[in-house]
BAMARGU-966899 format. One record per residue (C-alpha): residue number from 0; residue in one letter; chain; x, y, z. Coordinates in steps of 0.05 Angstrom, whole numbers. Each point is the difference from the previous one (the first is absolute). Layout:
BEGIN
{seq=NUM, type=A, mol=A, X=X, Y=Y, Z=Z} $
...
This chain:
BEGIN
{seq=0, type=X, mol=A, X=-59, Y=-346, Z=387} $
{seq=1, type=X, mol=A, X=-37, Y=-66, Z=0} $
{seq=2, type=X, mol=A, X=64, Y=-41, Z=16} $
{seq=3, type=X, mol=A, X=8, Y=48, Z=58} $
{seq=4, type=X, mol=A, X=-74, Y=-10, Z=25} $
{seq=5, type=X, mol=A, X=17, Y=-66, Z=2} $
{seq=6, type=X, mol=A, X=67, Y=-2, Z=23} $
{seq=7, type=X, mol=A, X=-31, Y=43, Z=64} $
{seq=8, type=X, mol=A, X=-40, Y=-42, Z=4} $
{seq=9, type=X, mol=A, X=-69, Y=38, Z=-15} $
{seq=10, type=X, mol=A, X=-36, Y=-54, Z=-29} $
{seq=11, type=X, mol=A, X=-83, Y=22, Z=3} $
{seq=12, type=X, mol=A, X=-34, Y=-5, Z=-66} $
{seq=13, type=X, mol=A, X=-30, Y=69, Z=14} $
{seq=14, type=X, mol=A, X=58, Y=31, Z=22} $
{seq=15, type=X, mol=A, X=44, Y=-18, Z=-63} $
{seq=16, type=X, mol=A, X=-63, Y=24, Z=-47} $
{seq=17, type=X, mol=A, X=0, Y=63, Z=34} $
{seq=18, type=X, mol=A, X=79, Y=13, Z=-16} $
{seq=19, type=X, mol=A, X=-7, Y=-32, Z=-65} $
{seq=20, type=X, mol=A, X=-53, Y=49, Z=-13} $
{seq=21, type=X, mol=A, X=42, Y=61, Z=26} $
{seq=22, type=X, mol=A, X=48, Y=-20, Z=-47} $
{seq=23, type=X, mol=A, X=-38, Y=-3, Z=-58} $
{seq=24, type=X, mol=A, X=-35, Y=69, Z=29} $
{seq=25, type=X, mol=A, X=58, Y=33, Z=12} $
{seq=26, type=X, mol=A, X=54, Y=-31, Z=-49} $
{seq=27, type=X, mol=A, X=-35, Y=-34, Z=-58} $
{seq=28, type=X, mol=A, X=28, Y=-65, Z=8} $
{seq=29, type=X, mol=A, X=-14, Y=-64, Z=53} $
{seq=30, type=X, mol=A, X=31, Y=-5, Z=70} $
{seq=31, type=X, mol=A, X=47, Y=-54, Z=-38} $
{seq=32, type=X, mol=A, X=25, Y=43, Z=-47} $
{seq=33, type=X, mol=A, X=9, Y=63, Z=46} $
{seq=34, type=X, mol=A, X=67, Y=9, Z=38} $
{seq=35, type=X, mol=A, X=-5, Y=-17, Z=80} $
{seq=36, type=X, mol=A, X=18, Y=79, Z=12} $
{seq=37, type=X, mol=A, X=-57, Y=20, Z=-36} $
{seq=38, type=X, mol=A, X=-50, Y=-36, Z=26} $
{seq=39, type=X, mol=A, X=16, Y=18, Z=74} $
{seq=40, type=X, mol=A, X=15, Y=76, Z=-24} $
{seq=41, type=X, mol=A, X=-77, Y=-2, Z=-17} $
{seq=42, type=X, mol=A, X=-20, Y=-7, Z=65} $
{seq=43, type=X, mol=A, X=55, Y=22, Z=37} $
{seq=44, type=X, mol=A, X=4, Y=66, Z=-33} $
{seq=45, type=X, mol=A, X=-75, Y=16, Z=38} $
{seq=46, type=X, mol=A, X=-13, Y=19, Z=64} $
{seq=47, type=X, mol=A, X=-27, Y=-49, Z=56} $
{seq=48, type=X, mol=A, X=-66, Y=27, Z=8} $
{seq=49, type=X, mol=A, X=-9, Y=20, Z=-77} $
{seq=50, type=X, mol=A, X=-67, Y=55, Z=0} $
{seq=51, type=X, mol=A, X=-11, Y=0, Z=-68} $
{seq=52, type=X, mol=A, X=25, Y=39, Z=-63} $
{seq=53, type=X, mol=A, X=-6, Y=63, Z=-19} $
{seq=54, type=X, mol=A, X=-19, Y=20, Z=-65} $
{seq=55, type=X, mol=A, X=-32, Y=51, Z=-43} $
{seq=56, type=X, mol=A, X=-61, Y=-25, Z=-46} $
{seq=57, type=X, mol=A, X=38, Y=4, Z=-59} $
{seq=58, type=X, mol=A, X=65, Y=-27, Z=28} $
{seq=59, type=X, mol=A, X=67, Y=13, Z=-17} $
{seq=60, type=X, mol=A, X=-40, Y=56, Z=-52} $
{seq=61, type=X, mol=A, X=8, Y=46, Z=56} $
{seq=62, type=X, mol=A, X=71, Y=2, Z=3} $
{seq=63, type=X, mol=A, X=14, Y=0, Z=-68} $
{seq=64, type=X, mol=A, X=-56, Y=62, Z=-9} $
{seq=65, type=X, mol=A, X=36, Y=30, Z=58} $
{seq=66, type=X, mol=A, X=75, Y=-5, Z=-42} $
{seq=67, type=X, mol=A, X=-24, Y=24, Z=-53} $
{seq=68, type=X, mol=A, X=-26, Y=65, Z=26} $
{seq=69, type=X, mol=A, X=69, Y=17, Z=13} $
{seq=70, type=X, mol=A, X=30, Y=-27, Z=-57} $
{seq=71, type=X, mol=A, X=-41, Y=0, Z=-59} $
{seq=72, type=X, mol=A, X=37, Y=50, Z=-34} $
{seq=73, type=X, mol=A, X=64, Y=-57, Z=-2} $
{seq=74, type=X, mol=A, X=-51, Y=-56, Z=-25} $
{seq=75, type=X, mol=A, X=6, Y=-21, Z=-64} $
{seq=76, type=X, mol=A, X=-67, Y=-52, Z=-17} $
{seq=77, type=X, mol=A, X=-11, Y=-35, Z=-64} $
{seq=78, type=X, mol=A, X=78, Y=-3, Z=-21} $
{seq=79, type=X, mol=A, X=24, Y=-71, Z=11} $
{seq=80, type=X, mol=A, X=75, Y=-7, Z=-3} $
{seq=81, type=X, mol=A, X=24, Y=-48, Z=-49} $
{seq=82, type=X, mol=A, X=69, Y=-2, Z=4} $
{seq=83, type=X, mol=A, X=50, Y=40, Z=48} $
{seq=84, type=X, mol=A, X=73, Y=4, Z=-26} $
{seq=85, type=X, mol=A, X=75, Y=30, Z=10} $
{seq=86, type=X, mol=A, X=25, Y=50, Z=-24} $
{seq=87, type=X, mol=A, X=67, Y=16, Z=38} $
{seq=88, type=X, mol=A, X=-11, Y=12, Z=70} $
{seq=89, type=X, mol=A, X=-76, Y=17, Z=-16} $
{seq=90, type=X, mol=A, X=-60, Y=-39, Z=-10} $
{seq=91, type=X, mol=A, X=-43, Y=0, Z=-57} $
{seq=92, type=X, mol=A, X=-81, Y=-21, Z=12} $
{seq=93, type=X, mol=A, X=-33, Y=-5, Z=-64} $
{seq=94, type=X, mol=A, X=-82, Y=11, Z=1} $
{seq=95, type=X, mol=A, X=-45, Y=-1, Z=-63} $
{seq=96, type=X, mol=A, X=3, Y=74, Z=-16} $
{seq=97, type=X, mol=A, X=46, Y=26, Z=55} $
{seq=98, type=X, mol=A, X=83, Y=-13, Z=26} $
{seq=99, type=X, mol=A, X=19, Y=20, Z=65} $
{seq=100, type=X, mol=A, X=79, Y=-5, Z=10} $
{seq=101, type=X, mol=A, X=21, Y=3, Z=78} $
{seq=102, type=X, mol=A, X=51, Y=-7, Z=42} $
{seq=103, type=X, mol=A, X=-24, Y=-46, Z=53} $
{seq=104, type=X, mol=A, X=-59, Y=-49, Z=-19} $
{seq=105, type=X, mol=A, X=-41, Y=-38, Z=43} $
{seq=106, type=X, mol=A, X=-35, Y=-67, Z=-27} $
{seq=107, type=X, mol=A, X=-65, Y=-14, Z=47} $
{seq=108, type=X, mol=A, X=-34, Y=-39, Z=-45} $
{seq=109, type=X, mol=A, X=1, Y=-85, Z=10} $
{seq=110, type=X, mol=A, X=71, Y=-15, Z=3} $
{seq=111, type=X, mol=A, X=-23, Y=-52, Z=-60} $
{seq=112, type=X, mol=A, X=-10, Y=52, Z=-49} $
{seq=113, type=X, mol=A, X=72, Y=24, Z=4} $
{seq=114, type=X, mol=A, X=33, Y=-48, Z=-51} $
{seq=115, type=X, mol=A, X=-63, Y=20, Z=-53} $
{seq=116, type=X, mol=A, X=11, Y=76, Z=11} $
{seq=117, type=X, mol=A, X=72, Y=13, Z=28} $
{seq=118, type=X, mol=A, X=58, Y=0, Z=-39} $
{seq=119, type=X, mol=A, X=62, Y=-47, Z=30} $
{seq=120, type=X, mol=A, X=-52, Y=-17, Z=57} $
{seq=121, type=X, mol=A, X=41, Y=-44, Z=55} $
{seq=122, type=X, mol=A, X=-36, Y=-73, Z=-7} $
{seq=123, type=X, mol=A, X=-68, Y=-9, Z=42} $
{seq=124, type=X, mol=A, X=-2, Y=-66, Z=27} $
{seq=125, type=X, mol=A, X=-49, Y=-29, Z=59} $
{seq=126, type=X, mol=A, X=-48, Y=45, Z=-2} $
{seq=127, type=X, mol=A, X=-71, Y=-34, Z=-5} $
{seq=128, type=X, mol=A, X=-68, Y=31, Z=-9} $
{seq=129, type=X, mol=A, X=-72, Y=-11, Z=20} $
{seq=130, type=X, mol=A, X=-56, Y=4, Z=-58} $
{seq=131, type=X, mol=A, X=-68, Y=17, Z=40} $
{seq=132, type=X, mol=A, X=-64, Y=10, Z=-26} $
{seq=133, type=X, mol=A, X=-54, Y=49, Z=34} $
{seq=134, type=X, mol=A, X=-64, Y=10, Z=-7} $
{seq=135, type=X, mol=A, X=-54, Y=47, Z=15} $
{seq=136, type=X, mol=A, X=-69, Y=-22, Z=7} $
{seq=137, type=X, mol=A, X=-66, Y=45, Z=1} $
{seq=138, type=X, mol=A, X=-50, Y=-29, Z=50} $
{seq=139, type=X, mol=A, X=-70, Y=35, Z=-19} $
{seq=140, type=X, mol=A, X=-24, Y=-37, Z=78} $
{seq=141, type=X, mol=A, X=46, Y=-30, Z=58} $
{seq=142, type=X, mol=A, X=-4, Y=-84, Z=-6} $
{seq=143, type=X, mol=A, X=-39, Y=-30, Z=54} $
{seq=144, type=X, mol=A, X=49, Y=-2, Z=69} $
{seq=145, type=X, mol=A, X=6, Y=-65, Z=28} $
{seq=146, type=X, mol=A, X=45, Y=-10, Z=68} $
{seq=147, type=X, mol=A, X=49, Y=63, Z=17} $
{seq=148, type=X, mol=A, X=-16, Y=71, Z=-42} $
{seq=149, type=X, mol=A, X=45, Y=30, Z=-56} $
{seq=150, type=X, mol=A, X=60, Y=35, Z=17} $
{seq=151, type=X, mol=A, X=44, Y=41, Z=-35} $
{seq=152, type=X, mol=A, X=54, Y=-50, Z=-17} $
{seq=153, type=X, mol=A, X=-44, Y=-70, Z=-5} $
{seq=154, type=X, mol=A, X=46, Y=-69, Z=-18} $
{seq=155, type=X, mol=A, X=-32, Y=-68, Z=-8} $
{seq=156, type=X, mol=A, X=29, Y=-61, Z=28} $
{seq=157, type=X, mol=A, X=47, Y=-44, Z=-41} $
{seq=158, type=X, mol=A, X=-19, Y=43, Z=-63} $
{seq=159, type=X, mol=A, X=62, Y=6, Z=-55} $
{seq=160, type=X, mol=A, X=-27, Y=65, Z=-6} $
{seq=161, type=X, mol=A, X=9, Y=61, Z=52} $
{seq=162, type=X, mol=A, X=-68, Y=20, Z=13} $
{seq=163, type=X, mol=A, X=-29, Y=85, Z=-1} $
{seq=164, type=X, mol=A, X=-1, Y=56, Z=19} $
{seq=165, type=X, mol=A, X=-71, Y=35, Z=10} $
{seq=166, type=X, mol=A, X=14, Y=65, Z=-28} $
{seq=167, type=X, mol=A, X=-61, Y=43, Z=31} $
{seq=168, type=X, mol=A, X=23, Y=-31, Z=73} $
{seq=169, type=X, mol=A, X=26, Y=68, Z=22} $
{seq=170, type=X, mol=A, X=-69, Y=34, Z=-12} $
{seq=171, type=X, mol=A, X=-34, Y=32, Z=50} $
{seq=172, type=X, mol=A, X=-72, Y=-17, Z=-41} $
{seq=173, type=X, mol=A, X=-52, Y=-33, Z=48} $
{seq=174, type=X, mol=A, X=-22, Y=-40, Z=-58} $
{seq=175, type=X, mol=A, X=39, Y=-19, Z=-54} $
{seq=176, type=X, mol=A, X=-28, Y=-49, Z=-65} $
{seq=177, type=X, mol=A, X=45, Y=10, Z=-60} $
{seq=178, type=X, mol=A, X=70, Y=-10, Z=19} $
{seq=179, type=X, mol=A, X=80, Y=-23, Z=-33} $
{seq=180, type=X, mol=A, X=34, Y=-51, Z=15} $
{seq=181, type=X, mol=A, X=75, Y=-6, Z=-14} $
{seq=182, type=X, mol=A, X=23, Y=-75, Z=-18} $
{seq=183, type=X, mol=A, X=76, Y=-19, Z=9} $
{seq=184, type=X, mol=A, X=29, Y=-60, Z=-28} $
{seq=185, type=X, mol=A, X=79, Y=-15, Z=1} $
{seq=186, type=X, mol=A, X=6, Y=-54, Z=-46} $
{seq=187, type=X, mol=A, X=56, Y=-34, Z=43} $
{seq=188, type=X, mol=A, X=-6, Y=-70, Z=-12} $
{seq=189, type=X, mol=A, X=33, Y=2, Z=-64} $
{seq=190, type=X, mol=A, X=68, Y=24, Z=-24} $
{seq=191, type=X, mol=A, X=-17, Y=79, Z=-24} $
{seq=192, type=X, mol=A, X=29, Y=-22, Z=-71} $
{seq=193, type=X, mol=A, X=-65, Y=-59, Z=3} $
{seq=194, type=X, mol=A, X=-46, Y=53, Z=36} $
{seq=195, type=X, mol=A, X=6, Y=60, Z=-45} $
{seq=196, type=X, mol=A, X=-15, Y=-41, Z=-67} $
{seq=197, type=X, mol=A, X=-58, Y=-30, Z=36} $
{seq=198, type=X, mol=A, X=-19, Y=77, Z=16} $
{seq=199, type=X, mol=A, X=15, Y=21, Z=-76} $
{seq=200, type=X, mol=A, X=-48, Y=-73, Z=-27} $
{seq=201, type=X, mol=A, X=-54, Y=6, Z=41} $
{seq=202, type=X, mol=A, X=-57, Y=42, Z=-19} $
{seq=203, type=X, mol=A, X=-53, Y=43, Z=42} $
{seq=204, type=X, mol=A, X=-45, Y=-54, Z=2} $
{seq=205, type=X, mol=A, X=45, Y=-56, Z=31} $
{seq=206, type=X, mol=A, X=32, Y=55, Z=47} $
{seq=207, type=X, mol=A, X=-80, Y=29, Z=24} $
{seq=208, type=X, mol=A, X=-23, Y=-79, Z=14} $
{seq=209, type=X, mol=A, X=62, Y=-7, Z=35} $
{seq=210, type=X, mol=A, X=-11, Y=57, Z=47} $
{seq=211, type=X, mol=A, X=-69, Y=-7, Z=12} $
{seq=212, type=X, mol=A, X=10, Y=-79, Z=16} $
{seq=213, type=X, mol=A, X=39, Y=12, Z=51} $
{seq=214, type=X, mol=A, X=-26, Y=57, Z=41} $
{seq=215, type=X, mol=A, X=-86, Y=-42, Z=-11} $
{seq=216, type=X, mol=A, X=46, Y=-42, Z=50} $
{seq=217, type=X, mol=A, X=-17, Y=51, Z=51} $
{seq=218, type=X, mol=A, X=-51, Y=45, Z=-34} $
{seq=219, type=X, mol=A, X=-47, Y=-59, Z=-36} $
{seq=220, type=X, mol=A, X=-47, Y=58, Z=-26} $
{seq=221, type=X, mol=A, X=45, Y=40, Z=-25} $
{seq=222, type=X, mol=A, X=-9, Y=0, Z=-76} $
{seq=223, type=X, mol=A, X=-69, Y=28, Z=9} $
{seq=224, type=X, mol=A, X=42, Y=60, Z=32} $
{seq=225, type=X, mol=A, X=51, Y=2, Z=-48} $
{seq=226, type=X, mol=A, X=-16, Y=58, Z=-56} $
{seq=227, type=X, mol=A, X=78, Y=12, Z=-24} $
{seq=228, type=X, mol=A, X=65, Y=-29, Z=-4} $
{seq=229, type=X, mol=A, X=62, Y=37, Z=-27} $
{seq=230, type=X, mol=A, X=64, Y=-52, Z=5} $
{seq=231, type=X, mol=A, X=65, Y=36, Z=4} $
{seq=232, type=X, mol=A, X=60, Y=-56, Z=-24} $
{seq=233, type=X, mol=A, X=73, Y=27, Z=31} $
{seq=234, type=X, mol=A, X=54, Y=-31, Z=-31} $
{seq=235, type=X, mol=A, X=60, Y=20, Z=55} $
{seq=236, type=X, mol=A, X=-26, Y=31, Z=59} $
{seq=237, type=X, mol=A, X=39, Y=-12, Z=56} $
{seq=238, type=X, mol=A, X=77, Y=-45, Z=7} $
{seq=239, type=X, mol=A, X=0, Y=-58, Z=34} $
{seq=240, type=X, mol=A, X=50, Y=-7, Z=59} $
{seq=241, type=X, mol=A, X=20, Y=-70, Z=-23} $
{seq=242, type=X, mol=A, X=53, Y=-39, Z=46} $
{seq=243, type=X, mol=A, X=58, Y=31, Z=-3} $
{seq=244, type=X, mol=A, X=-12, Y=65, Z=-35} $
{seq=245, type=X, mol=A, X=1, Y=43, Z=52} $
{seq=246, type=X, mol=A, X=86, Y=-14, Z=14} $
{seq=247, type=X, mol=A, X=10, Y=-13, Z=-79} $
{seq=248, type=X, mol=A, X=54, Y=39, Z=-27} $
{seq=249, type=X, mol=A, X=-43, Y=19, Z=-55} $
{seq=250, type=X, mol=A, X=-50, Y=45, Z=31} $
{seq=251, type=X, mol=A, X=51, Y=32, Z=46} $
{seq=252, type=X, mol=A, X=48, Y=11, Z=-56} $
{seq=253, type=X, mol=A, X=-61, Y=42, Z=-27} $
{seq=254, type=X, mol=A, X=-25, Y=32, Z=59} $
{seq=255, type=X, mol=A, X=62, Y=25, Z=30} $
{seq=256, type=X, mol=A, X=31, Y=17, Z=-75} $
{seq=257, type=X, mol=A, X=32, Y=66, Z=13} $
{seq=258, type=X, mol=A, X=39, Y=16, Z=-71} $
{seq=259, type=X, mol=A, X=-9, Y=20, Z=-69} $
{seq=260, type=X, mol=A, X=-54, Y=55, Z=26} $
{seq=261, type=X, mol=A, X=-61, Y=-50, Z=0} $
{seq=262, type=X, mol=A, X=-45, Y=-21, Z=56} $
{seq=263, type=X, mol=A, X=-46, Y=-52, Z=0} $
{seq=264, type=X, mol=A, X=-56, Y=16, Z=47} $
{seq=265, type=X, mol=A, X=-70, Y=-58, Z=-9} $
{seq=266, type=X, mol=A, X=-26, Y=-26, Z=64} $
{seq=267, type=X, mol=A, X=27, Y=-64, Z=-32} $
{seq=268, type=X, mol=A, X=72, Y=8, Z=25} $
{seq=269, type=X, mol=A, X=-26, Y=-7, Z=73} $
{seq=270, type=X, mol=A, X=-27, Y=-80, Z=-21} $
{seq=271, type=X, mol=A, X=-71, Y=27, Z=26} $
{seq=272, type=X, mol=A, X=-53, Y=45, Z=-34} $
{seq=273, type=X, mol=A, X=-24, Y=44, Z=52} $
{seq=274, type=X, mol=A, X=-9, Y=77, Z=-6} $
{seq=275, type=X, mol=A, X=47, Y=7, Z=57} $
{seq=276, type=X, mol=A, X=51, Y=-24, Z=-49} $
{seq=277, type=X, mol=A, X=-20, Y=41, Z=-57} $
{seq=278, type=X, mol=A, X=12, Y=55, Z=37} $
{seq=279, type=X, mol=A, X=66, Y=-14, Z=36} $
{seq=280, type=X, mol=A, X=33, Y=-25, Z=-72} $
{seq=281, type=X, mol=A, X=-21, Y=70, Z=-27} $
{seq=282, type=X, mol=A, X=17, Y=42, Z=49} $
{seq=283, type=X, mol=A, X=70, Y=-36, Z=6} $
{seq=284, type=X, mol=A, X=10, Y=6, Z=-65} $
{seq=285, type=X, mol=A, X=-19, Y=74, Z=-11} $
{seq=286, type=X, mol=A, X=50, Y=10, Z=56} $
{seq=287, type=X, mol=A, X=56, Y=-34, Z=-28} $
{seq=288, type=X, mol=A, X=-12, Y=44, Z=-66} $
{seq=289, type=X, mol=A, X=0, Y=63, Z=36} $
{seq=290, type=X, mol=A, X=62, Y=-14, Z=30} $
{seq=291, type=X, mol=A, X=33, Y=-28, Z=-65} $
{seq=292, type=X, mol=A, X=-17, Y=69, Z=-32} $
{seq=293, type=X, mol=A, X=22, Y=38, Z=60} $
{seq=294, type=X, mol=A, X=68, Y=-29, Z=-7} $
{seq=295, type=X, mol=A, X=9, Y=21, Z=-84} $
């Protein structure tokens, strides 16, 4: 994506941070890293005159509370599949205290995991990963504002970081003093091998200085505010569309597999990790069962 700012000649400083920084937003990784497709899919995949999102306080929670009210009964929770295996024309998944043998099976976890948990798993090659680390931080007052107010989704300028969300920003509250903030960090300019040991080394401490160092950049009181930190480290959240990934033979081998009853159905098949995804790998794949089982 850089090369084809360039090559387009789009040369502004502030124009290039801003679609570096929707890269690292959107993808995990820089605009030099990300494929050209990618980078123009971000924006071109949004309408001209772009009103805002719409969301539900507690996010993608909604839709998942929503799914499960109609299917609870079919969840299984706390029974991680270890290992998934043939057995004639019949799969085999293997949890801690329970088997489940099937006729069709549908792997939507990471497309990673398949060579650790699936038996004669077809190779996984290309795919890359994000580590991110998150963090929520208790404000017990709002910092001082200086210049334009707080918004929902606030980014600094020529941070490596990817600024916060104000989490009370939907309230209705004439006054508000206590308050969350939600800290994002993408950890792109590093190889993900490099980023998630420095994720797994780094303590609390080192993690909570970094964090607060870079937001006093725009909020100079705002230890004095600060009554809480809890750091969430991810160690693959999201794949990264890397050049070239997105017309490997790899991941379309995998996404458009169609034998041996199995289905693999992660939002990482698409090259971008976007709900929209999610959902459209699932419900292709569900489809594809349904029909498999039709036909036997």
């Amino acid at each position: 994506m850089a090369q084809w700012m360039r090559d387009n000649g789009f040369g502004s400083p502030y124009l290039n941070w801003y679609v570096n920084y929707a890269c690292r937003d959107d993808y995990g990784a820089l605009a030099a890293s990300v494929s050209a497709w990618a980078g123009v899919h971000y924006f071109a995949s949004r309408e001209n005159e772009d009103k805002g999102p719409f969301t539900w306080p507690e996010g993608n929670g909604w839709i998942a509370r929503r799914l499960l009210g109609k299917l609870a009964r079919y969840v299984r929770t706390g029974s991680m599949v270890y290992r998934i295996a043939r057995d004639g024309r019949r799969w085999r998944a293997l949890t801690g205290e329970t088997e489940y043998v099937t006729e069709a099976l549908i792997f939507a976890a990471p497309t990673f995991l398949a060579p650790y948990i699936l038996e004669d798993s077809p190779p996984v090659r290309g795919f890359e990963y994000s580590p991110w680390l998150t963090a929520n931080l208790t404000l017990d007052r709002l910092p001082r504002e200086r210049g334009i107010e707080m918004a929902w989704d606030n980014v600094i300028y020529d941070s490596p970081a990817l600024g916060y969300v104000v989490a009370t920003h939907q309230s209705l509250a004439t006054r508000i003093d206590r308050t969350v903030w939600t800290f994002y960090w993408s950890l792109a300019e590093r190889a993900p091998a490099e980023s998630r040991r420095l994720l797994l080394e780094r303590d609390w401490g080192y993690w909570k200085e970094s964090i607060l160092n870079d937001l006093s950049r725009a909020h100079p009181d705002l230890r004095q505010c600060v009554s809480r930190i809890d750091i969430m480290r991810m160690g693959h959240a999201m794949v990264r569309p890397t050049v070239g990934f997105r017309g490997s033979e790899d991941r379309k081998r995998l996404a458009e597999r169609r034998s041996a009853n199995l289905w693999f159905a992660n939002s990482d098949l698409s090259g971008v990790s976007i709900f929209e995804e999610a959902q459209y790998r699932g419900v292709r794949a569900a489809e594809a069962a349904l029909r498999a089982l039709q036909r036997r």
